[in-house]
C-alpha positions as CSV (number, residue, x, y, z in Angstrom):
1,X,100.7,18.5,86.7
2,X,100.4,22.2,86.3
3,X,99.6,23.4,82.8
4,X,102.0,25.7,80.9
5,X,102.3,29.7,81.6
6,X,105.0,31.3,79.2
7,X,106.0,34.8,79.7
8,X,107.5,37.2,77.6
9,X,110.8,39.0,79.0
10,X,111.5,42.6,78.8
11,X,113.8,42.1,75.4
12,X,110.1,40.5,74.0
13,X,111.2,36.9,73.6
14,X,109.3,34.5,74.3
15,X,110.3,31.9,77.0
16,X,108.6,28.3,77.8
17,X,107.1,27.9,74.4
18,X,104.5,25.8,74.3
19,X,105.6,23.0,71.6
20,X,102.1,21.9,71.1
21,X,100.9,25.5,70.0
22,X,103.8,25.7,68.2
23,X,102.6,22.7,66.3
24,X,98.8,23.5,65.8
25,X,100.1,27.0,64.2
26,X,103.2,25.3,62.3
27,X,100.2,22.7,61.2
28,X,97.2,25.9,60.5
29,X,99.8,27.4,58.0
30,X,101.0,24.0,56.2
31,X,97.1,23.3,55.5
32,X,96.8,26.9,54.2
33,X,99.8,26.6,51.9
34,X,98.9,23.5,50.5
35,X,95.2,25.0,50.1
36,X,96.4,28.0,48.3
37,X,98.6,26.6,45.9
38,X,96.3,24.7,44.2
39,X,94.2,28.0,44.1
40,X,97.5,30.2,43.2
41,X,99.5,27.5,41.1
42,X,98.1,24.6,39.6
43,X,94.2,24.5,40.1
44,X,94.2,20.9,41.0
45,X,95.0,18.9,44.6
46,X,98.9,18.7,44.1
47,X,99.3,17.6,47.7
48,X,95.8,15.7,48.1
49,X,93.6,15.8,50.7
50,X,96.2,18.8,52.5
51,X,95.0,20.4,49.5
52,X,91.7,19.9,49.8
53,X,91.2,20.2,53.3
54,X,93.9,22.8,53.5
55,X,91.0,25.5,53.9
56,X,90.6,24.0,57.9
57,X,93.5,25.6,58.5
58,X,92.4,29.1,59.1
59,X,89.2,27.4,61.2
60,X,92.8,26.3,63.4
61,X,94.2,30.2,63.1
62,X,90.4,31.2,64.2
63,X,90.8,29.0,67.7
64,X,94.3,29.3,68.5
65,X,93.8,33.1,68.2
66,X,90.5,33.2,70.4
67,X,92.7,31.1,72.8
68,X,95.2,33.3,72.8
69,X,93.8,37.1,72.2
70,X,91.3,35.7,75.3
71,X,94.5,34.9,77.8
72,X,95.9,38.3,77.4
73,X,92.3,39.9,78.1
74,X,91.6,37.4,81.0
75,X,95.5,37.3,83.0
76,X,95.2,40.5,84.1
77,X,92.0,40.1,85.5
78,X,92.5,36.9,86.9
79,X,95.2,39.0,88.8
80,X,92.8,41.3,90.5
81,X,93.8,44.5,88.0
82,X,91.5,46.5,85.7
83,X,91.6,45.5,81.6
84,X,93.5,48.7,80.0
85,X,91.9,48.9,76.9
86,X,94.2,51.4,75.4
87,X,97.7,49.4,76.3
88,X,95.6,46.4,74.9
89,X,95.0,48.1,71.5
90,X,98.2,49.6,71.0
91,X,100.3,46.1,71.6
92,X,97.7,44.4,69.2
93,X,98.2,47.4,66.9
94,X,102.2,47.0,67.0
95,X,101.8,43.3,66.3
96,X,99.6,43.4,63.3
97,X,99.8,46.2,61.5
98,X,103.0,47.1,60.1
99,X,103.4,43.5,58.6
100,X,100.0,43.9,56.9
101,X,100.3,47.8,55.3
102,X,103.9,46.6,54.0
103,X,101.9,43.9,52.2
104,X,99.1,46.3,51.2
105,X,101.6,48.5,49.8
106,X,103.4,45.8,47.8
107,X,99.7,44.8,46.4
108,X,99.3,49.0,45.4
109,X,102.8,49.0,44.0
110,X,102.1,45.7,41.7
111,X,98.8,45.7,40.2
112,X,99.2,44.4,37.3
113,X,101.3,41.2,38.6
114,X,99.3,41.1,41.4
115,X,95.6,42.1,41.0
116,X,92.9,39.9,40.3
117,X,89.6,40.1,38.8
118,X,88.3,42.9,40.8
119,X,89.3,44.3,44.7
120,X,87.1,46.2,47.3
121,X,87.6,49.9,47.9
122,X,91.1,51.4,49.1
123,X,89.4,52.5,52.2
124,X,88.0,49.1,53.5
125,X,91.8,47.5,53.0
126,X,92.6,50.4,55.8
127,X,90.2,49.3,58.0
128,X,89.6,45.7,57.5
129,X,86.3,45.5,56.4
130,X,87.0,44.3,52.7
131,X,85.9,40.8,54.0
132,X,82.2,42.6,53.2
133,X,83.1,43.1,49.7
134,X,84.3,39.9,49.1
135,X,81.1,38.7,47.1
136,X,82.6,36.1,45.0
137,X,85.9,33.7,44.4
138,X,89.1,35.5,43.4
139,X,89.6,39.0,44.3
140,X,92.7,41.0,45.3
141,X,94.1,40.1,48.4
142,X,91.2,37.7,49.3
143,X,93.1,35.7,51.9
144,X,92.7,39.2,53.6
145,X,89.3,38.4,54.7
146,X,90.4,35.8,57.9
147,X,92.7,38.8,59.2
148,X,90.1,41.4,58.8
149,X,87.5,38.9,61.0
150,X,90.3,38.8,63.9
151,X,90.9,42.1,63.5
152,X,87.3,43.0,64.0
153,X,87.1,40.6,66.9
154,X,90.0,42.3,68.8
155,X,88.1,45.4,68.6
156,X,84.7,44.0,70.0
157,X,85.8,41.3,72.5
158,X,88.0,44.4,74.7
159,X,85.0,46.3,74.2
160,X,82.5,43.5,75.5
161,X,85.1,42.6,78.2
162,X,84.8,46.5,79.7
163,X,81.1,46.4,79.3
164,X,80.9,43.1,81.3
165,X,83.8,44.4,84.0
166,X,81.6,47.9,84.5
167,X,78.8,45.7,85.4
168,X,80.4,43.9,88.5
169,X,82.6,41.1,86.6
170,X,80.4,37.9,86.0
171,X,81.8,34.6,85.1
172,X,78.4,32.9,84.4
173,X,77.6,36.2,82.6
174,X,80.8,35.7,80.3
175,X,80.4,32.0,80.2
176,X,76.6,33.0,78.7
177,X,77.8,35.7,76.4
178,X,80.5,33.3,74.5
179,X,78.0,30.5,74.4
180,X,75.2,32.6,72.9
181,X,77.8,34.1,70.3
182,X,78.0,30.7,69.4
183,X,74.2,30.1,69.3
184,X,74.1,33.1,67.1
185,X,76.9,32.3,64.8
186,X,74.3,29.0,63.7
187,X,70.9,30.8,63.7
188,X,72.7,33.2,61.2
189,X,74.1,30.4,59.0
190,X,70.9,29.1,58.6
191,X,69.3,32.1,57.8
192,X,71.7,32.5,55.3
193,X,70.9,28.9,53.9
194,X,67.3,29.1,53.9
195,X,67.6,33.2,52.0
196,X,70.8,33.0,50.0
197,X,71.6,30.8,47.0
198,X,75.2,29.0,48.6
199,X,75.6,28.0,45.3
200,X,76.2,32.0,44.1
201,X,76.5,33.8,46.9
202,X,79.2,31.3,48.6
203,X,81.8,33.5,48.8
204,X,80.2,36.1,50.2
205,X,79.0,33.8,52.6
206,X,82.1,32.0,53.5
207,X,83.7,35.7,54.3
208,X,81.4,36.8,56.2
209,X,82.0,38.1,59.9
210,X,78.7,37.4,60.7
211,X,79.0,33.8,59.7
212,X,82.1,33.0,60.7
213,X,83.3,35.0,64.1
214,X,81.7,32.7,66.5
215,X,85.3,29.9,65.4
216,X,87.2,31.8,67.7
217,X,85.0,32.0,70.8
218,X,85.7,28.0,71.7
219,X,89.4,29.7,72.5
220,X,88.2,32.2,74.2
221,X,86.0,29.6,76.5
222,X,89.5,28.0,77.1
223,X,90.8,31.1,78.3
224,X,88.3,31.9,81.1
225,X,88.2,28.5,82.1
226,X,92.3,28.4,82.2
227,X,92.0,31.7,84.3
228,X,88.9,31.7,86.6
229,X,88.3,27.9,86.8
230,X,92.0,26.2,87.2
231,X,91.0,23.6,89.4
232,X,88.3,22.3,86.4
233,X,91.2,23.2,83.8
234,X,93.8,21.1,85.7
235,X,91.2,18.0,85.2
236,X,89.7,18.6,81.6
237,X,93.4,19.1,80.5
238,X,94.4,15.8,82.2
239,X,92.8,13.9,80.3
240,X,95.4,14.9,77.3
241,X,95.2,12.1,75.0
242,X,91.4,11.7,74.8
243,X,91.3,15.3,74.1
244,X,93.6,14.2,71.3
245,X,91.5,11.6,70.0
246,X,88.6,13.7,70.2
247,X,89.5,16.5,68.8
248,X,90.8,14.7,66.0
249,X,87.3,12.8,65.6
250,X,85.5,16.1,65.5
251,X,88.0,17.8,62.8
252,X,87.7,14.6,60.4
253,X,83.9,14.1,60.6
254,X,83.2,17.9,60.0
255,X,85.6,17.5,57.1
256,X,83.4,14.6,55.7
257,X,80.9,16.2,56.5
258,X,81.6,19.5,54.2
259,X,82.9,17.2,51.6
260,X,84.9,18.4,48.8
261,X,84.8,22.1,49.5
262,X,84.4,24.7,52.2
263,X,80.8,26.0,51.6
264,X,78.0,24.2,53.0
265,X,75.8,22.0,51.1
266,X,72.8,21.1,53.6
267,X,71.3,22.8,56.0
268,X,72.6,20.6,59.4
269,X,76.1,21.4,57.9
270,X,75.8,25.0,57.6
271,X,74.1,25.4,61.1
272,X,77.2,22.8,62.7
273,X,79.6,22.2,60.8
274,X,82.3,25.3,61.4
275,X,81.1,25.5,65.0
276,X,82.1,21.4,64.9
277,X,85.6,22.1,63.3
278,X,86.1,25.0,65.6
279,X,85.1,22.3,68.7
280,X,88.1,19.8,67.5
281,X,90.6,22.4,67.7
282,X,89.8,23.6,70.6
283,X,90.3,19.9,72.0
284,X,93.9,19.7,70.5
285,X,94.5,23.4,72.2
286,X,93.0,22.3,75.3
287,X,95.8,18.8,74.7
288,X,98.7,21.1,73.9
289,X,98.2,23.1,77.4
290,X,99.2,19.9,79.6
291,X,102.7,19.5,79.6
292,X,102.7,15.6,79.0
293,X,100.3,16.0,76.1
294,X,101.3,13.8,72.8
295,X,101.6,16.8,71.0
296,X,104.8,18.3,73.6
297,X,106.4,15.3,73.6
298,X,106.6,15.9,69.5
299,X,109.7,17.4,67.8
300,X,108.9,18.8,64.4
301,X,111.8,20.2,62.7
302,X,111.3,23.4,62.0
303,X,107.9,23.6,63.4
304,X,109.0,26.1,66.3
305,X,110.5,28.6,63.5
306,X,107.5,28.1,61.1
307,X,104.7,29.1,64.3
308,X,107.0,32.3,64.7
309,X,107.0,33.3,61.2
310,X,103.2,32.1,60.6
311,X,101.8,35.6,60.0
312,X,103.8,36.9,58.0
313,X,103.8,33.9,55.8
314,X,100.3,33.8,55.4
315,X,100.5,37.4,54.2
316,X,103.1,37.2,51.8
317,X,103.0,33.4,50.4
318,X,99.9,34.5,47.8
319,X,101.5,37.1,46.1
320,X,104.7,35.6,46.3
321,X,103.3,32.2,44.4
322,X,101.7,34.7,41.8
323,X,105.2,36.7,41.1
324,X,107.1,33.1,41.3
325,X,104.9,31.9,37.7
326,X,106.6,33.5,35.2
327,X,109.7,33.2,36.0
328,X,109.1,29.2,36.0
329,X,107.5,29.0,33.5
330,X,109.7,31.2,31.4
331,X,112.4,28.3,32.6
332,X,110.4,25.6,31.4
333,X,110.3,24.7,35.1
334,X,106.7,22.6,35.6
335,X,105.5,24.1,38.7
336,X,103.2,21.0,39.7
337,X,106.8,19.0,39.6
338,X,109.0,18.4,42.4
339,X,110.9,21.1,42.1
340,X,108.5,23.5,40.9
341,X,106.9,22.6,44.1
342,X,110.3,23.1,46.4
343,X,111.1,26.4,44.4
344,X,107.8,28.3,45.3
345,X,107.0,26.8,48.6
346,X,110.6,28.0,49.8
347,X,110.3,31.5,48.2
348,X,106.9,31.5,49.6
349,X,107.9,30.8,53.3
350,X,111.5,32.7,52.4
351,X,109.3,35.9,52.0
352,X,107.8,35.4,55.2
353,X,111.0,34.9,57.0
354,X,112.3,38.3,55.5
355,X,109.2,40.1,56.6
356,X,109.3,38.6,60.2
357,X,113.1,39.7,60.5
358,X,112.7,43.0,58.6
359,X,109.2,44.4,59.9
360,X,107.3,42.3,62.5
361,X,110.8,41.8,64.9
362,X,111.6,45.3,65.0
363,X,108.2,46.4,65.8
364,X,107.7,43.7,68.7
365,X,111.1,45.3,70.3
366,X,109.3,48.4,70.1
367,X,106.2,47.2,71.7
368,X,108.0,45.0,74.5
369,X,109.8,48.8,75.3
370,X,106.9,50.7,75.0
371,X,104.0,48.5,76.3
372,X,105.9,46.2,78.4
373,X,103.9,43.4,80.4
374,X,103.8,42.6,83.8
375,X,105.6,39.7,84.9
376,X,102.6,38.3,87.1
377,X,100.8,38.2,84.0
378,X,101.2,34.8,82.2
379,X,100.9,36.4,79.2
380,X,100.8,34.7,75.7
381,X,101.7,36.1,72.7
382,X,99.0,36.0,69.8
383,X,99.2,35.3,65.9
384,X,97.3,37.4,63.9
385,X,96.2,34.9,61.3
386,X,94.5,33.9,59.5
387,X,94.1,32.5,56.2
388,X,92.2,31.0,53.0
């Protein structure tokens, strides 16, 4: 059994997909649409406890990108060659940026259809850090906040990785540093529980980098143990369908656990409880990686198109539900009705189609000519998500 290695060609398409990643991703941005339609649409659980519990699904965008932004930092190394920090950038640049400043722009052009209560500063949409001036529920371009976290983390991981490399390469000493970001994550959780009132300040404590960045370490974990330990990753992935079971165990008691919203409401729940979620993915990523798993052997329909299109979904899907009202209901057209529900759920995923086709494919061409990667590299391509 050897685990899967897809590589991306010269004309940047991707070959030997791996089905189960494709499924997690197609799954992460389901949960989010169902999440945020309720929020966007109808204010009430029109697709139950997908609505719900659709919030999980960026927790999945948070692991699946730590996986993935982890492999391209770790191949090369694995290969005996230096971590080029500026190649890195620029091919993460090229594959997140132009879909997001077409969105921004869209969000400048339409304020009045589009704005919200209140928005953070021009300058902190250009950099990603409006996630720190997201102090409360229902702001401009709030589903922002998950993309400005990766965005963040894309900056400091390289940086870390050079630091760690400079100092004679160490895999206990990276194996430490990931596990203590972790630690971190919770002892700043609970200071925030035991100093902030969750019950005000939730918002600004669900956005939060500081509380939240440690999600997409478990991927990176998977990473250096896929690159530096494949002996140990051969076994652990083996044992595909427990990982299954597992992971599923973990993702449904931390979802009990939280209850009926995403903000803590004890103190063992806001040390544990994302790190937990973030755990049970990272079993279902570590399932997908074995080539027998459950979850290759599954044929979604769809779900291979929906994974490729996932970012650019979750950027346009909010605005697009909030343009789609009017219209509807101008028609008489109930919009927590069947077809209500087909008409902005298609438009919704229709607009990220266009944006895929139109912005983010042309842009990847130009990155796979540009940037190319080495074919020893089992390189992995990685979704800039993100997500409620």
């Amino acid at each position: 059994m050897q685990p899967i290695t897809p590589t991306e060609n010269p004309a940047g398409k991707k070959q030997n997909r791996i089905r189960g990643l494709d499924t997690l991703r197609a799954l992460a941005i389901v949960l989010v649409l169902c999440n945020h339609y309720a929020v966007v649409v109808t204010q009430e659980e029109t697709f139950g406890l997908l609505t719900r519990w659709g919030w999980a699904g960026v927790d999945l965008f948070f692991v699946l990108s730590g996986y993935l932004i982890g492999s391209q930092i770790m191949a090369p190394l694995s290969h005996g060659r230096p971590f080029v920090f500026r190649t890195f950038m620029a091919r993460r640049f090229l594959r997140t940026l132009p879909n997001y400043y077409v969105i921004l722009v869209i969000y400048f052009l339409f304020p009045r259809e589009l704005a919200d209560k209140t928005t953070a500063a021009s300058w902190q949409f250009l950099t990603f850090t409006q996630n720190f001036s997201f102090t409360h529920w229902g702001q401009t371009f709030s589903h922002s906040w998950s993309l400005c976290i990766e965005e963040q983390f894309y900056l400091i991981l390289p940086l870390v990785t050079l630091i760690v490399t400079r100092l004679r390469w160490s895999l206990p000493l990276s194996w430490g540093l990931a596990i203590a970001g972790i630690v971190v994550g919770m002892a700043i959780r609970a200071w925030c529980w035991m100093h902030l009132d969750l019950a005000a300040d939730g918002a600004a404590f669900y956005y939060s980098s500081l509380t939240r960045f440690d999600e997409l370490l478990p991927g990176v974990l998977i990473a250096i143990l896929q690159f530096f330990r494949p002996a140990l990753f051969k076994k652990v992935i083996g044992h595909a369908t427990l990982l299954i079971f597992g992971g599923l165990a973990f993702v449904m008691l931390a979802l009990f656990w939280f209850g009926d919203g995403q903000i803590p409401d004890a103190l063992p729940v806001a040390i544990l409880g994302y790190p937990m979620l973030a755990a049970g993915f990272a079993m279902l990523v570590l399932s997908s990686l074995n080539p027998a798993s459950r979850l290759n052997r599954i044929r979604l329909p769809g779900a291979a198109w929906l994974a490729s299109w996932s970012y650019a979904v979750y950027l346009t899907h909010k605005p697009i539900f909030k343009l789609m009202l009017g219209p509807l209901h101008a028609a008489g057209i109930s919009v927590g009705a069947l077809p209500g529900i087909i008409i902005i759920m298609t438009a919704g995923i229709g607009g990220g189609w266009a944006l895929f086709r139109l912005v983010e494919t042309p842009f990847m061409r130009l990155r796979s000519h540009w940037f190319p990667t080495r074919s020893t590299d089992t390189h992995r391509e990685v979704p800039a998500f993100s997500h409620t």
